[in-house]
C-alpha positions as CSV (number, residue, x, y, z in Angstrom):
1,X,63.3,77.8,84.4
2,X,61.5,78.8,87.7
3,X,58.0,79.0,88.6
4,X,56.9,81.3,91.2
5,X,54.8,84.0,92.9
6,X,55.4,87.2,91.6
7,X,56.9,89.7,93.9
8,X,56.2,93.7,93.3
9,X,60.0,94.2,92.8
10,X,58.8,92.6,90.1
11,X,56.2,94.8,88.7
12,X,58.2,96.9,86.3
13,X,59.4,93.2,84.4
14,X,55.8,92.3,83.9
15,X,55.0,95.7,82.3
16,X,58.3,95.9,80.3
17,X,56.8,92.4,78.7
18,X,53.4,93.9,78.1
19,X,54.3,97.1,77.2
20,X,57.1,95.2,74.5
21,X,53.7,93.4,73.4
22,X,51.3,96.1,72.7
23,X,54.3,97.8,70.8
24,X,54.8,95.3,68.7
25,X,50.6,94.1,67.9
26,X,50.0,97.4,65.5
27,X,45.7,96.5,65.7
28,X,46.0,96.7,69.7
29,X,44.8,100.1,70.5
30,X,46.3,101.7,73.4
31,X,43.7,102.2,76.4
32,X,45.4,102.7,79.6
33,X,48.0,104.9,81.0
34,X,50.9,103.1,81.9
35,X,50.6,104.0,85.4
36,X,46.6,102.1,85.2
37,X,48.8,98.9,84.1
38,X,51.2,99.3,86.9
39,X,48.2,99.9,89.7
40,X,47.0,96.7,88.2
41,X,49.2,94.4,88.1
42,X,50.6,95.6,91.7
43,X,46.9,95.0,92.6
44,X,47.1,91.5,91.1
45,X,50.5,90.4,92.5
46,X,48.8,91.6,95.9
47,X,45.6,89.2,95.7
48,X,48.4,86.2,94.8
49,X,47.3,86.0,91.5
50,X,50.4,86.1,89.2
51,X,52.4,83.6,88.3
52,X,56.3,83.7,87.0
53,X,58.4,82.0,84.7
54,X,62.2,82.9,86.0
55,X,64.9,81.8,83.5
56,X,68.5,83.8,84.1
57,X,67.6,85.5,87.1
58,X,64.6,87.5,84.7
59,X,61.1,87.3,84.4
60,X,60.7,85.6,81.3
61,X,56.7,85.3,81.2
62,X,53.9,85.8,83.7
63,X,50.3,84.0,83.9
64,X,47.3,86.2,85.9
65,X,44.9,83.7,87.3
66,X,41.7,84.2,89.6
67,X,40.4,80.7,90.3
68,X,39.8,78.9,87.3
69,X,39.4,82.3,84.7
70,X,42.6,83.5,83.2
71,X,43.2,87.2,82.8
72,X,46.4,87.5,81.1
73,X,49.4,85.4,79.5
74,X,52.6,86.7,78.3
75,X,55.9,85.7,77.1
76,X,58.7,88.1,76.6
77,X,59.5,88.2,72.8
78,X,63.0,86.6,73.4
79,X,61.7,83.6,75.3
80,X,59.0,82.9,73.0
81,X,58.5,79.3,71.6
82,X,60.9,77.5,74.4
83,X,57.9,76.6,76.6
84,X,57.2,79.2,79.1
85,X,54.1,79.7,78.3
86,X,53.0,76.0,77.8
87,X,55.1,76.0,81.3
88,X,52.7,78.6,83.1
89,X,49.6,77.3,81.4
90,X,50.5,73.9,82.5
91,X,50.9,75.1,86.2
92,X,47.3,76.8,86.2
93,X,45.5,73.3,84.6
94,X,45.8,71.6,88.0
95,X,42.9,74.0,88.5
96,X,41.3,71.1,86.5
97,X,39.2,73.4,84.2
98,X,40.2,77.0,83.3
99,X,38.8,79.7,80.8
100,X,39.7,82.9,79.3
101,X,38.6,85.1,76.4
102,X,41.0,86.2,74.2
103,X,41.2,88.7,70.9
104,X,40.1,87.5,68.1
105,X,42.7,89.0,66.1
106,X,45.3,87.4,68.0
107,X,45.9,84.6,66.0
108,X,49.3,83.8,67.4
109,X,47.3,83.6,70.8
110,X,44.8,81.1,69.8
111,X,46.8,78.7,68.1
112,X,48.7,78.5,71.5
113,X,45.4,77.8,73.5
114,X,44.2,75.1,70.8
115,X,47.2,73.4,70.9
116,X,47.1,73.4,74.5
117,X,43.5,71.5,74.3
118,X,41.4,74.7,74.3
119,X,38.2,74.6,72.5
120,X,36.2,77.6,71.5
121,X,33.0,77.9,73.9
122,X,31.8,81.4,72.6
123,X,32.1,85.0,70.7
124,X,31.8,88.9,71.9
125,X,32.0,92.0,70.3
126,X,34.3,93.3,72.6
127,X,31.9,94.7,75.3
128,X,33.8,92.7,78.0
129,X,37.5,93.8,77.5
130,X,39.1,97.3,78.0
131,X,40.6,97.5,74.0
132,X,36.0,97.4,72.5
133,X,38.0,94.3,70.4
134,X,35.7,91.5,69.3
135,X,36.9,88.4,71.2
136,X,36.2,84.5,72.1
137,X,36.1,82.7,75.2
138,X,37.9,79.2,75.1
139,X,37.6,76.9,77.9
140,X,40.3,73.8,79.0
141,X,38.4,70.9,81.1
142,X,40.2,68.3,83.0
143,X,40.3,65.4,80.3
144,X,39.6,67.1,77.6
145,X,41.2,68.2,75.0
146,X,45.2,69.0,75.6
């Protein structure tokens, strides 16, 4: 496996994963047009702030980073649970603190971040992200934790 900066040939890999992933989360309401998600993530992969995991010549999982504040993780079904993600995270903690918010339904999601030494830091009702979810912010310091 390979980690890199994205490239916008590589746009339509990173939807495929998170279009895969809202298909398969039945309580994720769908909020954007795909062509939003696409504007966005070229948008993203212009400012530098998208990160690759490359295994077989594929995107296998992307990380979106600004600073320390992380926007988006995701793992292509196939590839989960062989350490792309703990891979991509790893990369992005030489930032030496980083935070994110994530869905409180996502379960899945916040095992992964405890066991990567995130700790719970706060709660929303969903005001801040596009899907109205309620969510948590989890923060990963330098020492810490994981």
């Amino acid at each position: 496996m390979r980690l890199a900066a994205a490239h916008f040939w590589q746009v339509p890999q990173l939807a495929a994963i998170l279009w895969a992933f809202a298909r398969e989360t039945p309580w994720l309401p769908r909020v954007r047009r795909r062509r939003e998600d696409l504007a966005t993530l070229c948008r993203m992969v212009r400012r530098g702030q998208v990160r690759v995991a490359i295994r077989g010549g594929r995107v296998a999982g992307f990380i979106v980073r600004e600073e320390s504040h992380i926007h988006a993780l995701y793992v292509a079904a196939p590839m989960r649970g062989q350490g792309i993600g703990r891979a991509l995270l790893s990369e992005a903690k030489a930032a030496g603190a980083l935070d994110l918010w994530v869905l409180a339904a996502n379960r899945r999601a916040r095992a992964f971040y405890a066991a990567q030494g995130f700790v719970e830091a706060g709660q929303a009702r969903g005001g801040g992200n596009d899907e109205g979810l309620p969510d948590i912010r989890m923060i990963w310091r330098e020492g810490i934790g994981g």
